[in-house]
PQR file of N, CA, C, O and H, with PARSE charges and radii, in Angstrom:
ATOM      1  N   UNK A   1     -17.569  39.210  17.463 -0.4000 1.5000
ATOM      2  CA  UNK A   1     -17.097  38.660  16.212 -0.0000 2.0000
ATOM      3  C   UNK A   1     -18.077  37.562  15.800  0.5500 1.7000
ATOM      4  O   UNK A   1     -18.403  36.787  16.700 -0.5500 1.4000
ATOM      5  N   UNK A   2     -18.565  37.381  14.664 -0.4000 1.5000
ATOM      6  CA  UNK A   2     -19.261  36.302  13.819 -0.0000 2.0000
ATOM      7  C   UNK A   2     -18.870  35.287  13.878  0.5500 1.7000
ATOM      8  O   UNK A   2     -17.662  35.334  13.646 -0.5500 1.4000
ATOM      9  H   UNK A   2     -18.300  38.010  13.933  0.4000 1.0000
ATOM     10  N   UNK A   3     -19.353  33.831  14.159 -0.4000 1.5000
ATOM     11  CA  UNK A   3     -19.054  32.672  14.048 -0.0000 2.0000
ATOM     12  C   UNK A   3     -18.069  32.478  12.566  0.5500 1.7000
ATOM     13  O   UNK A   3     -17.022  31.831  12.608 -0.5500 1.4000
ATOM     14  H   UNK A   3     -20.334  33.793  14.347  0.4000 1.0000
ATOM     15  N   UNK A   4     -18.514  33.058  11.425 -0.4000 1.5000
ATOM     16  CA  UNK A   4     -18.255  33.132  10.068 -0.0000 2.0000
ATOM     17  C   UNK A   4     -16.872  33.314  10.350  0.5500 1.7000
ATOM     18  O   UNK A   4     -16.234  32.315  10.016 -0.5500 1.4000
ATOM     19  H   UNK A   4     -19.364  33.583  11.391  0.4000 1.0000
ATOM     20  N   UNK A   5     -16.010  34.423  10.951 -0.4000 1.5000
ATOM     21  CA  UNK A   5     -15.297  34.931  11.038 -0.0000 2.0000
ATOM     22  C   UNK A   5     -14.114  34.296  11.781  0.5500 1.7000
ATOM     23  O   UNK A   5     -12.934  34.267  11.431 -0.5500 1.4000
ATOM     24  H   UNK A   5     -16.527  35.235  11.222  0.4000 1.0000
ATOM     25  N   UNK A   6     -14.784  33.711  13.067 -0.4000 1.5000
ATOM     26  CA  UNK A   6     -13.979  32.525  13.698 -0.0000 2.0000
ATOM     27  C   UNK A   6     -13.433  31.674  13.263  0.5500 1.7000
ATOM     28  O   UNK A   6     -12.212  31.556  13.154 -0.5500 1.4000
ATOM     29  H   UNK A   6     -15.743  33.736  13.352  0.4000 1.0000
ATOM     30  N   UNK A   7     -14.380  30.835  12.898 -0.4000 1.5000
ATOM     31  CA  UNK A   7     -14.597  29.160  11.735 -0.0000 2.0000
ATOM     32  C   UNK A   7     -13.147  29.888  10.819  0.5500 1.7000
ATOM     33  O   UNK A   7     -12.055  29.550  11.277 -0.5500 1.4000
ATOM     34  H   UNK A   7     -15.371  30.931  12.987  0.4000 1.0000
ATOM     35  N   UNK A   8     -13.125  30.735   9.723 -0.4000 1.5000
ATOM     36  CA  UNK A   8     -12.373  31.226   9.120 -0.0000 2.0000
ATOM     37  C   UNK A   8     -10.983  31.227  10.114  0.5500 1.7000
ATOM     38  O   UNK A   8     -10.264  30.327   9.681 -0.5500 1.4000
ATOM     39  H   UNK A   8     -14.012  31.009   9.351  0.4000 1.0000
ATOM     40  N   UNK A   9     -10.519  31.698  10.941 -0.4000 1.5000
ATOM     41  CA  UNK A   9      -9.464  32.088  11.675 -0.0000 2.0000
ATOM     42  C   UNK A   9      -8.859  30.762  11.854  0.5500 1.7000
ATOM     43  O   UNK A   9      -7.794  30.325  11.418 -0.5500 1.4000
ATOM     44  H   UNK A   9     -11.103  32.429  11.293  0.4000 1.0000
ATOM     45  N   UNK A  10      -9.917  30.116  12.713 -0.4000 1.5000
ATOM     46  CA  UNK A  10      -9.472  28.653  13.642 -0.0000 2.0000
ATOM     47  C   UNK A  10      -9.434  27.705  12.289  0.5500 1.7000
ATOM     48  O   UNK A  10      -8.938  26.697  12.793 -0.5500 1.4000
ATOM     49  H   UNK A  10     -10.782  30.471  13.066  0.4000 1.0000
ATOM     50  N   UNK A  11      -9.608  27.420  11.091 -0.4000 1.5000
ATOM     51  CA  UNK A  11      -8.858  26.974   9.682 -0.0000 2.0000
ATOM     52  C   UNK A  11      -7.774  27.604   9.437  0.5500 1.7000
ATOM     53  O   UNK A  11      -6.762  26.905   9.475 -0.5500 1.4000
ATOM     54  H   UNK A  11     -10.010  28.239  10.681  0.4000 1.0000
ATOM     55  N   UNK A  12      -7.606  28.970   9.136 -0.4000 1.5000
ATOM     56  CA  UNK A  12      -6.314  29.038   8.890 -0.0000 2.0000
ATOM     57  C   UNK A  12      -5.719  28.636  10.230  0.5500 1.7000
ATOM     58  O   UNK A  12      -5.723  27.447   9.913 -0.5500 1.4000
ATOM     59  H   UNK A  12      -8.429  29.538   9.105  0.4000 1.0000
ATOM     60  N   UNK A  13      -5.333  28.620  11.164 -0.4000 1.5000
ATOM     61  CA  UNK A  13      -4.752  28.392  12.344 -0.0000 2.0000
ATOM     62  C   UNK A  13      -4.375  26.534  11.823  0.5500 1.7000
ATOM     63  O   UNK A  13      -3.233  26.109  11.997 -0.5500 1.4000
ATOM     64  H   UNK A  13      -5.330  29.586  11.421  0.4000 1.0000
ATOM     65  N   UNK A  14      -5.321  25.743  11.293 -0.4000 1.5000
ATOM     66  CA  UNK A  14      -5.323  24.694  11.542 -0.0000 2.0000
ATOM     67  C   UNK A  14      -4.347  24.268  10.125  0.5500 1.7000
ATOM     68  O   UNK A  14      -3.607  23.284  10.125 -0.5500 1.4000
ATOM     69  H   UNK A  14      -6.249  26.088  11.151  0.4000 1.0000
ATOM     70  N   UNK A  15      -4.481  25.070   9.113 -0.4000 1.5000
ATOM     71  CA  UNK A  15      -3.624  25.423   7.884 -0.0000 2.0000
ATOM     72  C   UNK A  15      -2.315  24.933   8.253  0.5500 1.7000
ATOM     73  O   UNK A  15      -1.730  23.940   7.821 -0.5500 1.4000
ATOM     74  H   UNK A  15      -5.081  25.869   9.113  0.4000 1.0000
ATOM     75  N   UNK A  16      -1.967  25.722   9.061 -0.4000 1.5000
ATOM     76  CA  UNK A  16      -0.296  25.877   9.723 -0.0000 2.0000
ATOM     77  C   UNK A  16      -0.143  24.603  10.150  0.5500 1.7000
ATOM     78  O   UNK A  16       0.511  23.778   9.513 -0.5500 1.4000
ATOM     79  H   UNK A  16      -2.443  26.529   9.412  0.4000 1.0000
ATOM     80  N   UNK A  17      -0.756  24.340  11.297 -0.4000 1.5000
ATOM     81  CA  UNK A  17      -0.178  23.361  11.932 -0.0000 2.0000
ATOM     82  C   UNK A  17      -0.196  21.963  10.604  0.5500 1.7000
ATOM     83  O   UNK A  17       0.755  21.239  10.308 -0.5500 1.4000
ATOM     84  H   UNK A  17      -1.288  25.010  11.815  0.4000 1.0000
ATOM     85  N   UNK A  18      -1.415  21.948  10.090 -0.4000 1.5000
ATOM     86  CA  UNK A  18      -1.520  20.635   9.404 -0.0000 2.0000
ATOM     87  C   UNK A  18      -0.414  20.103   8.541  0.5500 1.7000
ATOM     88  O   UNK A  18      -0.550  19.079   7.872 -0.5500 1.4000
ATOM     89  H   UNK A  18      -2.187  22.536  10.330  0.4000 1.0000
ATOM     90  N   UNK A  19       0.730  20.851   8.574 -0.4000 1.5000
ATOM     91  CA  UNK A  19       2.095  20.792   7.964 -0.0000 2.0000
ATOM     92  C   UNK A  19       2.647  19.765   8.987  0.5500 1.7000
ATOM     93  O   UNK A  19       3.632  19.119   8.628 -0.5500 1.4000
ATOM     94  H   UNK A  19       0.840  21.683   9.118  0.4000 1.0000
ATOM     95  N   UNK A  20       2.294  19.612   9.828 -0.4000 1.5000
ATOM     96  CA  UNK A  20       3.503  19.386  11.123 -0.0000 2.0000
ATOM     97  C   UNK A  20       3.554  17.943  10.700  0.5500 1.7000
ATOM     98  O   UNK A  20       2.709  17.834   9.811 -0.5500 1.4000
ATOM     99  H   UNK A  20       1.494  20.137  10.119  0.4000 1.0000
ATOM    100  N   UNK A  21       4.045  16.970  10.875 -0.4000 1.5000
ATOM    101  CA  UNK A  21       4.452  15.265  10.778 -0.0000 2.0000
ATOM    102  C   UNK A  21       3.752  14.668  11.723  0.5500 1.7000
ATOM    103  O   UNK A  21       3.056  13.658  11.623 -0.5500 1.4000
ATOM    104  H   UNK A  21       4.731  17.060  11.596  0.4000 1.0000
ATOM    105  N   UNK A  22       3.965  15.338  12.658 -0.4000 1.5000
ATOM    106  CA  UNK A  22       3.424  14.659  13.963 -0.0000 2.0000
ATOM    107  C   UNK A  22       1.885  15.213  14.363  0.5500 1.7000
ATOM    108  O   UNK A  22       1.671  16.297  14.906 -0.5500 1.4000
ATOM    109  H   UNK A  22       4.530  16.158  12.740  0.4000 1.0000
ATOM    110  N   UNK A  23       0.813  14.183  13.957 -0.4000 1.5000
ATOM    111  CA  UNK A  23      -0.597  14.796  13.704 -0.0000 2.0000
ATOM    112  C   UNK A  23      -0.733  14.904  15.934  0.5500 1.7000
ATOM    113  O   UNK A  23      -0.819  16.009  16.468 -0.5500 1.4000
ATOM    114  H   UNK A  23       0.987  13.302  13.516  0.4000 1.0000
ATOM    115  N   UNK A  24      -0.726  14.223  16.374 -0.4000 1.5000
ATOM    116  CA  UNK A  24      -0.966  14.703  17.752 -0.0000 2.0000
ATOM    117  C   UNK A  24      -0.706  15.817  18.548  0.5500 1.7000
ATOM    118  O   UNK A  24      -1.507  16.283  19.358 -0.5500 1.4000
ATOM    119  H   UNK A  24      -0.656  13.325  15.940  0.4000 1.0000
ATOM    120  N   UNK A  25       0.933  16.445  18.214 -0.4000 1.5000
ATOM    121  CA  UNK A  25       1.772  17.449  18.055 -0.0000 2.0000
ATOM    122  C   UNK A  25       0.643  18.114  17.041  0.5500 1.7000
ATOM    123  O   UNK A  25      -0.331  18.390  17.740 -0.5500 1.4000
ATOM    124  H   UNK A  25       1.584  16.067  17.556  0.4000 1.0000
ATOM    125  N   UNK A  26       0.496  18.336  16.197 -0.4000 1.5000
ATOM    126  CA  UNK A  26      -0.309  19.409  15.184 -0.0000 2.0000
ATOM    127  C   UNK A  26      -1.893  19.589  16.283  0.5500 1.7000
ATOM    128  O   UNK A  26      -1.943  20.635  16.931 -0.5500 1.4000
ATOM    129  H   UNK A  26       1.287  18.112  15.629  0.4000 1.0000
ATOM    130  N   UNK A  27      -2.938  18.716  16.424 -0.4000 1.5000
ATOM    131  CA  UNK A  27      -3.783  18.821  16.978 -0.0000 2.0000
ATOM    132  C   UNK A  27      -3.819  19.592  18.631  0.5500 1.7000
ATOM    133  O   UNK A  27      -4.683  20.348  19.076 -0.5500 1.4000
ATOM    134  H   UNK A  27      -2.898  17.866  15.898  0.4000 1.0000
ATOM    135  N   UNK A  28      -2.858  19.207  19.147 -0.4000 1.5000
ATOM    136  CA  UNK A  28      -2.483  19.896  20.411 -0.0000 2.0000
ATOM    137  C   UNK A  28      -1.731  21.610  20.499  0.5500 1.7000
ATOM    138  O   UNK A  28      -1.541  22.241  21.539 -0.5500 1.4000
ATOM    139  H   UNK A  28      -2.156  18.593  18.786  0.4000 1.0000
ATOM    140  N   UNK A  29      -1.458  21.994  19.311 -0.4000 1.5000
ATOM    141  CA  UNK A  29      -1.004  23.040  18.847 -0.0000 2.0000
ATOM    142  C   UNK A  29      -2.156  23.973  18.523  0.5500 1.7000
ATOM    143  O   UNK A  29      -2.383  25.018  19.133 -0.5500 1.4000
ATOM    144  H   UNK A  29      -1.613  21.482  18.466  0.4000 1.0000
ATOM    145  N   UNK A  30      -2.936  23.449  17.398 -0.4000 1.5000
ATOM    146  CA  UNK A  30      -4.274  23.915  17.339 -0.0000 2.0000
ATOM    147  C   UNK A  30      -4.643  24.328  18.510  0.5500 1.7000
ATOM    148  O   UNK A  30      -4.759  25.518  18.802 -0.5500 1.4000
ATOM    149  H   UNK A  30      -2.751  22.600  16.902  0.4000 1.0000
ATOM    150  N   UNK A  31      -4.853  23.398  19.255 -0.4000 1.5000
ATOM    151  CA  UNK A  31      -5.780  23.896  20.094 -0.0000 2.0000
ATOM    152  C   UNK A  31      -5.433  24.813  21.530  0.5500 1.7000
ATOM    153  O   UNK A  31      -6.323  25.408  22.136 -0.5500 1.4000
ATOM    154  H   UNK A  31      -4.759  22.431  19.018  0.4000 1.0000
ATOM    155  N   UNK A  32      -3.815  24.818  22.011 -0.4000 1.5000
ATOM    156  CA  UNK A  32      -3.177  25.359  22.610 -0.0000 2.0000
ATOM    157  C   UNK A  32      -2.932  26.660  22.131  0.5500 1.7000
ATOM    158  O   UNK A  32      -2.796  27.608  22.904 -0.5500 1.4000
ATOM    159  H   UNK A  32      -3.091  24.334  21.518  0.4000 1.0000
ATOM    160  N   UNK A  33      -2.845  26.805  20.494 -0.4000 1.5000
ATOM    161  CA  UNK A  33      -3.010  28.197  19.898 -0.0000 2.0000
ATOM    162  C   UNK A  33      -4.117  29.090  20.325  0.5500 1.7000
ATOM    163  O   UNK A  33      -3.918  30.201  20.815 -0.5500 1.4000
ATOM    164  H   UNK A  33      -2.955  26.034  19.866  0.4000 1.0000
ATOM    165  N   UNK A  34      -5.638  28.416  20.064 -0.4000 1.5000
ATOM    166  CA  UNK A  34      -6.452  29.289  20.371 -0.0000 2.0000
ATOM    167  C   UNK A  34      -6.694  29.382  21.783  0.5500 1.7000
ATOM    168  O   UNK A  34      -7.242  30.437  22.104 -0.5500 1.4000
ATOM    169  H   UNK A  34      -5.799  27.514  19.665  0.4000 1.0000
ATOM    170  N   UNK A  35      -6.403  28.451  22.876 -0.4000 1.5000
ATOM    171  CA  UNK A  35      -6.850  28.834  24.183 -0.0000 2.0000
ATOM    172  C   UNK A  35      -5.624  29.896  24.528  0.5500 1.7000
ATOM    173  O   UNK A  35      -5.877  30.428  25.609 -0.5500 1.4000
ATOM    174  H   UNK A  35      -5.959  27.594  22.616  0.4000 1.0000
ATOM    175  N   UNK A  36      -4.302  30.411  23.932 -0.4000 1.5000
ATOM    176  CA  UNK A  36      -3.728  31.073  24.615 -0.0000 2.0000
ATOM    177  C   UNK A  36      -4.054  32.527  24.129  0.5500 1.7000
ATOM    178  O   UNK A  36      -4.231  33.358  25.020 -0.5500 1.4000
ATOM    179  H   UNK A  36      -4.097  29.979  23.054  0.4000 1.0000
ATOM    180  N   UNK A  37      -4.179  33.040  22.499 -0.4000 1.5000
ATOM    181  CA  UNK A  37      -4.269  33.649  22.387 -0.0000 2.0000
ATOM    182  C   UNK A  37      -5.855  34.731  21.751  0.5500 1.7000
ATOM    183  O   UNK A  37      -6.042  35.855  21.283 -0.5500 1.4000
ATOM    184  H   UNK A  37      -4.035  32.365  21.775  0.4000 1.0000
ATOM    185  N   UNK A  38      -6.583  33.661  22.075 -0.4000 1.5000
ATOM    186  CA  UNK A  38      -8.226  33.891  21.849 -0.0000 2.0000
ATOM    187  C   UNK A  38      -9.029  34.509  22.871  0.5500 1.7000
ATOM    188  O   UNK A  38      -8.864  33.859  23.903 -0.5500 1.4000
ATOM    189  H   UNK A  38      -6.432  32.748  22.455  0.4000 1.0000
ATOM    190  N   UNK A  39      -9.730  35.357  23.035 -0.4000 1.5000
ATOM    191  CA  UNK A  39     -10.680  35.991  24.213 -0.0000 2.0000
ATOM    192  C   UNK A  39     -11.235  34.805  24.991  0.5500 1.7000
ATOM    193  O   UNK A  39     -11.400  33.865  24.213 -0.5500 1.4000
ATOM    194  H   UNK A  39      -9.864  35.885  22.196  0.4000 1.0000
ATOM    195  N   UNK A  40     -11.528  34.549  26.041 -0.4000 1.5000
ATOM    196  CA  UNK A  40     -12.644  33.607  26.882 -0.0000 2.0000
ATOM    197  C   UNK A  40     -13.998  33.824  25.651  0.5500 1.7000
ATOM    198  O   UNK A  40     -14.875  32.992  25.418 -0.5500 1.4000
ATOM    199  H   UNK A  40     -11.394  35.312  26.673  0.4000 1.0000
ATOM    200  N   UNK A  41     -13.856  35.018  25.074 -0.4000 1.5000
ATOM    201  CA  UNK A  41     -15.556  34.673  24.656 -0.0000 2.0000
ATOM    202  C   UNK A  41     -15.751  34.091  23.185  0.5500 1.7000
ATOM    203  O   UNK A  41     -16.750  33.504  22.769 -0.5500 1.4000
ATOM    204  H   UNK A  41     -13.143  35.694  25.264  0.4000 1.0000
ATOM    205  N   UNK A  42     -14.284  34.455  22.313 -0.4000 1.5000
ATOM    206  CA  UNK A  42     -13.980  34.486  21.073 -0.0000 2.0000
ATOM    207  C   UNK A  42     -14.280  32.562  21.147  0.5500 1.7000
ATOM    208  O   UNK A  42     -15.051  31.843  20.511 -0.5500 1.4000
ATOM    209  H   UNK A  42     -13.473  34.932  22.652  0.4000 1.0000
ATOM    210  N   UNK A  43     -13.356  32.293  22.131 -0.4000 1.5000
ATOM    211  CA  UNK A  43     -13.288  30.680  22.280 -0.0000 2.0000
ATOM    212  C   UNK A  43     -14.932  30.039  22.643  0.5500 1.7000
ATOM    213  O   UNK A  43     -15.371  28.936  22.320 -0.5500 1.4000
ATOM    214  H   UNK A  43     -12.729  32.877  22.647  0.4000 1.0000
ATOM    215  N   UNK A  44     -15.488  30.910  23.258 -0.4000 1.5000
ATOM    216  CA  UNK A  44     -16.992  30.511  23.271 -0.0000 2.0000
ATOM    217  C   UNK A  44     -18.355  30.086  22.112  0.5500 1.7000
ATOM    218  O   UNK A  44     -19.287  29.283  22.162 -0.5500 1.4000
ATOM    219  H   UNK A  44     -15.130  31.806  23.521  0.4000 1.0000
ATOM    220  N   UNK A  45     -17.897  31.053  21.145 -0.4000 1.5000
ATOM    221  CA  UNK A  45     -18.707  31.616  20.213 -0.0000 2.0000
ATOM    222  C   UNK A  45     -18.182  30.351  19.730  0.5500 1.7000
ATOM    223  O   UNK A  45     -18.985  29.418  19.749 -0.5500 1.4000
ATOM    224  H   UNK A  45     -17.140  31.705  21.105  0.4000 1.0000
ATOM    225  N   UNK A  46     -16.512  30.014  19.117 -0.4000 1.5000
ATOM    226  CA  UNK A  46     -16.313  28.612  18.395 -0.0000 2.0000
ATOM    227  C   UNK A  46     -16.604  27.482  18.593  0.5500 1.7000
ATOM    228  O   UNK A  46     -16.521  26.608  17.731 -0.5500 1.4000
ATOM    229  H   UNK A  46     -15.860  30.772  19.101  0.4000 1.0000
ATOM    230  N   UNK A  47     -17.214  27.200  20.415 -0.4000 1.5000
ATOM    231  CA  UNK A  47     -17.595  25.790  20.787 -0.0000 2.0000
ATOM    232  C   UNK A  47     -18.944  25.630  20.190  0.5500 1.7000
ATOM    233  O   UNK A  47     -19.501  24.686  19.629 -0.5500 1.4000
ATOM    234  H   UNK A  47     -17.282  27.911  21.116  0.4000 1.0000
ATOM    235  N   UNK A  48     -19.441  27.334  20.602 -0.4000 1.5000
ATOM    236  CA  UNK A  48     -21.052  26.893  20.171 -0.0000 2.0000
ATOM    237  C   UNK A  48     -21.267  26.766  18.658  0.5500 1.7000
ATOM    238  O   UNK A  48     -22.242  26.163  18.210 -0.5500 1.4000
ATOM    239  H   UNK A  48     -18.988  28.101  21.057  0.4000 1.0000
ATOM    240  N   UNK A  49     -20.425  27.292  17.946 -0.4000 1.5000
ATOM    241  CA  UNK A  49     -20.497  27.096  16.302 -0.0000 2.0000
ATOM    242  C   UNK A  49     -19.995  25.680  16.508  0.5500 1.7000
ATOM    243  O   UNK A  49     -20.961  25.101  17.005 -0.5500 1.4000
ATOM    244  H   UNK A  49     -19.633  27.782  18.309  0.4000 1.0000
ATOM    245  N   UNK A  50     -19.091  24.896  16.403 -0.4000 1.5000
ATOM    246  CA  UNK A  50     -18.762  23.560  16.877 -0.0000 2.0000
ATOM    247  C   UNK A  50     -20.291  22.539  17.337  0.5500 1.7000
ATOM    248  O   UNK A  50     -20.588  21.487  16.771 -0.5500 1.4000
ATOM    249  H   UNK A  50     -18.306  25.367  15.999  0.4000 1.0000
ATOM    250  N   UNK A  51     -20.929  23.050  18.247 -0.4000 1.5000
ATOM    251  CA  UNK A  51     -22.370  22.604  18.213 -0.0000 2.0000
ATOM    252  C   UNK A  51     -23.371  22.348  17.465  0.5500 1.7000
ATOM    253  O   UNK A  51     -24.156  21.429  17.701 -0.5500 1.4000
ATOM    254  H   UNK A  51     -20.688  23.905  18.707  0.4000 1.0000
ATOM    255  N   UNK A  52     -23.454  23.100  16.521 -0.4000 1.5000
ATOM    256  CA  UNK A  52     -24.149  23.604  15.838 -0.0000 2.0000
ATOM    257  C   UNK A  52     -23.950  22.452  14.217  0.5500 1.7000
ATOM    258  O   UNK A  52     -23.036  22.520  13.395 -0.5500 1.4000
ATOM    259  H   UNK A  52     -22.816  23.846  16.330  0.4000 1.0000
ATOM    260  N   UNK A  53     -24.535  21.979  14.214 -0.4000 1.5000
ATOM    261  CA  UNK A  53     -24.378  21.425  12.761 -0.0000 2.0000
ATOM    262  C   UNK A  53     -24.153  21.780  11.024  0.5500 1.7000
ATOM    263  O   UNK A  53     -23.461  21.326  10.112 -0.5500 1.4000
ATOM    264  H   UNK A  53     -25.277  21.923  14.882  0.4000 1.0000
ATOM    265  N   UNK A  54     -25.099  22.785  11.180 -0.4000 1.5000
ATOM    266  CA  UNK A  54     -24.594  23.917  10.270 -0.0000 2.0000
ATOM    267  C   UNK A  54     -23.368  24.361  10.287  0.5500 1.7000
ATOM    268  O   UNK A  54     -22.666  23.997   9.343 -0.5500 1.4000
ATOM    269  H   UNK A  54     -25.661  23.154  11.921  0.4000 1.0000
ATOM    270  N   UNK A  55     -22.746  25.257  11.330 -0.4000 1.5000
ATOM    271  CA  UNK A  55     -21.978  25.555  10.962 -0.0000 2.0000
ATOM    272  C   UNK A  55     -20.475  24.632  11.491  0.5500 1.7000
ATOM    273  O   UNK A  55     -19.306  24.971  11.305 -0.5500 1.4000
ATOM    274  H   UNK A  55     -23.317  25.552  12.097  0.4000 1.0000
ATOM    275  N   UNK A  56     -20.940  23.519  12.118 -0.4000 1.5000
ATOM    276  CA  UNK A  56     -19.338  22.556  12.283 -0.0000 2.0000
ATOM    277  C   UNK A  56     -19.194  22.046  10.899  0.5500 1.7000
ATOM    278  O   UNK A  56     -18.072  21.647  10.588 -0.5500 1.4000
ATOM    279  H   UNK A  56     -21.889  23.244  12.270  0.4000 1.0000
ATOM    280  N   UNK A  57     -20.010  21.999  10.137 -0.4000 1.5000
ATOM    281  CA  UNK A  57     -19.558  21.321   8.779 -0.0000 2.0000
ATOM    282  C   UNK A  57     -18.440  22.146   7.999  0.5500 1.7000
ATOM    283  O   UNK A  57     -17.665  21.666   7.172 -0.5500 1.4000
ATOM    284  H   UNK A  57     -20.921  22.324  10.390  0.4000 1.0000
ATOM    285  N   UNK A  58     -18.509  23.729   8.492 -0.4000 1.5000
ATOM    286  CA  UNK A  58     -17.625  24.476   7.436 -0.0000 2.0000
ATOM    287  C   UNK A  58     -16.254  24.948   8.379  0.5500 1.7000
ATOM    288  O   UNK A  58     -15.305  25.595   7.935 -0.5500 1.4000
ATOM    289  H   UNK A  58     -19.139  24.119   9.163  0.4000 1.0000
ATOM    290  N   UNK A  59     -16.406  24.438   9.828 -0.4000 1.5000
ATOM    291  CA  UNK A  59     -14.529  23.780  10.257 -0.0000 2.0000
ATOM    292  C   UNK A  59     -13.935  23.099   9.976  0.5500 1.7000
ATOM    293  O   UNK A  59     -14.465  21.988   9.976 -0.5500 1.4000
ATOM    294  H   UNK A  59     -17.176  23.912  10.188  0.4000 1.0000
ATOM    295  N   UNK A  60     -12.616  23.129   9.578 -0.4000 1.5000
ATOM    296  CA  UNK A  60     -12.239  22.157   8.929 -0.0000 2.0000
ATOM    297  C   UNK A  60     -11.895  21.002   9.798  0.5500 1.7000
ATOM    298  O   UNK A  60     -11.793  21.195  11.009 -0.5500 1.4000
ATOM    299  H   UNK A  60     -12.186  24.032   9.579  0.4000 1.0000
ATOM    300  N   UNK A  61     -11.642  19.416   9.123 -0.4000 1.5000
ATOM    301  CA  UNK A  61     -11.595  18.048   9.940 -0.0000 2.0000
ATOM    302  C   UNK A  61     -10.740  18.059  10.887  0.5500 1.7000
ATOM    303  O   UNK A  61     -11.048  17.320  11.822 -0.5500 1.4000
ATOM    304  H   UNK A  61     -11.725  19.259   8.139  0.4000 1.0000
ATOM    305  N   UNK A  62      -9.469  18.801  11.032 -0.4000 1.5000
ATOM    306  CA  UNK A  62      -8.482  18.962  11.951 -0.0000 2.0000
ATOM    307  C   UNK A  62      -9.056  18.968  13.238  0.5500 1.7000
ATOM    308  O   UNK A  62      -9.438  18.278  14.184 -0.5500 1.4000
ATOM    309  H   UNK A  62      -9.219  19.401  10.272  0.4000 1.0000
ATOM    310  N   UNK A  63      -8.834  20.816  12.500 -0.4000 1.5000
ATOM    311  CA  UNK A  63      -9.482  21.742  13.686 -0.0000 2.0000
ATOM    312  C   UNK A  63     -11.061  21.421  14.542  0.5500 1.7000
ATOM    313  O   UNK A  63     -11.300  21.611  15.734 -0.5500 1.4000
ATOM    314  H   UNK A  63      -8.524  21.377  11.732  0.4000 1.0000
ATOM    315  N   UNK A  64     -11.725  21.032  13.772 -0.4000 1.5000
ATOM    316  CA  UNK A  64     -12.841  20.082  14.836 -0.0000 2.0000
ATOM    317  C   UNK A  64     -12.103  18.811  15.969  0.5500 1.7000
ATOM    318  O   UNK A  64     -12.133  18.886  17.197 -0.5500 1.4000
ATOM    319  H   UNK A  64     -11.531  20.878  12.804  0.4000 1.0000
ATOM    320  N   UNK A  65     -11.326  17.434  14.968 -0.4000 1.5000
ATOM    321  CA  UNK A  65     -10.534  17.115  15.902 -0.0000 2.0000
ATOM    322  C   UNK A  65     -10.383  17.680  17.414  0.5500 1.7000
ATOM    323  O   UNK A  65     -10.912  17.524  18.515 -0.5500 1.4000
ATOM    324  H   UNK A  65     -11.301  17.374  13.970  0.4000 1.0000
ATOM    325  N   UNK A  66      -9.042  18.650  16.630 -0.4000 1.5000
ATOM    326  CA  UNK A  66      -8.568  19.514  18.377 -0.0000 2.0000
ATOM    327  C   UNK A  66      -9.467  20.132  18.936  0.5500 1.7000
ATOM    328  O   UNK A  66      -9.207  20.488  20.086 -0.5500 1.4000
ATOM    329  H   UNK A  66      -8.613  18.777  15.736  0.4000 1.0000
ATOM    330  N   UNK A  67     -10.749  20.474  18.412 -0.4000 1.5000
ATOM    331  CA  UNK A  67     -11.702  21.365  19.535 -0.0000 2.0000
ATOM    332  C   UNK A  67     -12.345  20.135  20.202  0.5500 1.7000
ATOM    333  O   UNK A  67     -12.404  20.004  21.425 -0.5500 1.4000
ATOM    334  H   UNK A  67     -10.960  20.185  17.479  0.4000 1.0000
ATOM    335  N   UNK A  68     -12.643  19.579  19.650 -0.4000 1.5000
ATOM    336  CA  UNK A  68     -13.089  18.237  20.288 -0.0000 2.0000
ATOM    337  C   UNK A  68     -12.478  17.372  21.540  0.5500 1.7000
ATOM    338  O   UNK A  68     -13.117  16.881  22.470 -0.5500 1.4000
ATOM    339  H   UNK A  68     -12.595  19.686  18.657  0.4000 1.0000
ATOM    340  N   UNK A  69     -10.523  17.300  21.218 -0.4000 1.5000
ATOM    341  CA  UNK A  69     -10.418  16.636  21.750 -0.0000 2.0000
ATOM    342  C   UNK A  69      -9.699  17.440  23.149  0.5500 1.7000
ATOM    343  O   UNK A  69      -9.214  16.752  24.047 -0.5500 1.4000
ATOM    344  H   UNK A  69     -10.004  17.699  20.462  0.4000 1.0000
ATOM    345  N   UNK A  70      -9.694  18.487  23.200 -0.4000 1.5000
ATOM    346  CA  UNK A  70      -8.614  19.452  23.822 -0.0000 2.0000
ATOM    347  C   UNK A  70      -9.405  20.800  24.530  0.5500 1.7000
ATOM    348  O   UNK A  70      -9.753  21.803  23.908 -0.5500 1.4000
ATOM    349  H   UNK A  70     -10.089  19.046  22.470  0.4000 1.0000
ATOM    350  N   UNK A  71      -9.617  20.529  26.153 -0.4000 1.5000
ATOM    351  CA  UNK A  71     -10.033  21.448  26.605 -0.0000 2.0000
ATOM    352  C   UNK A  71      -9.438  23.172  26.180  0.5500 1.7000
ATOM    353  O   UNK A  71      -8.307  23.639  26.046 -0.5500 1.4000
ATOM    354  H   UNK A  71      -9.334  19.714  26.659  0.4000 1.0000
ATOM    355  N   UNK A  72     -10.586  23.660  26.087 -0.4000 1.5000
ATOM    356  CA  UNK A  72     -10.119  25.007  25.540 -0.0000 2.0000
ATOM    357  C   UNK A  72     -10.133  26.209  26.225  0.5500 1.7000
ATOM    358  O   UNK A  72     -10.008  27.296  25.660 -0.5500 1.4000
ATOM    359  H   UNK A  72     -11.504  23.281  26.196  0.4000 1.0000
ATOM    360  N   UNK A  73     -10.332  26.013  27.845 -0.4000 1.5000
ATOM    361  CA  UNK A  73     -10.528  26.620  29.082 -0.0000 2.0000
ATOM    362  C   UNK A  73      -9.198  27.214  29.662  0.5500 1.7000
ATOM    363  O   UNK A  73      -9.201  27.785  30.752 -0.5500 1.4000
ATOM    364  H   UNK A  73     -10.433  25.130  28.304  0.4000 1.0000
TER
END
């Protein structure tokens, strides 16, 4: 799967939660979302896009947050 394609997913993912009240609760959701139901490699491809300057600019502020702050192993 394309970084393009990820970035896309892991926003909407971050869509949802960003409703929640409780931003710590929302960020820990994020990121508990994708380590449970994401491939080992799917989750790979997003750290290294996350790396990447180019393309961390087009994750959204959340969802960088929780990848950032929240092992995804």
């Amino acid at each position: 799967m394309d970084a393009a394609n990820l970035i896309r997913m892991a926003n909407r993912i971050g869509e949802f939660f960003e409703a929640m009240p409780e931003r710590e609760e929302a960020l820990h959701g994020i990121a508990e979302h994708i380590r449970k139901f994401w491939e080992p490699r799917m989750r790979g491809q997003l750290l290294a896009a996350l790396a990447d300057p180019a393309q961390a600019e087009r994750i959204a502020p959340m969802v960088r947050e929780a990848l950032q702050r929240h092992d995804l192993k």
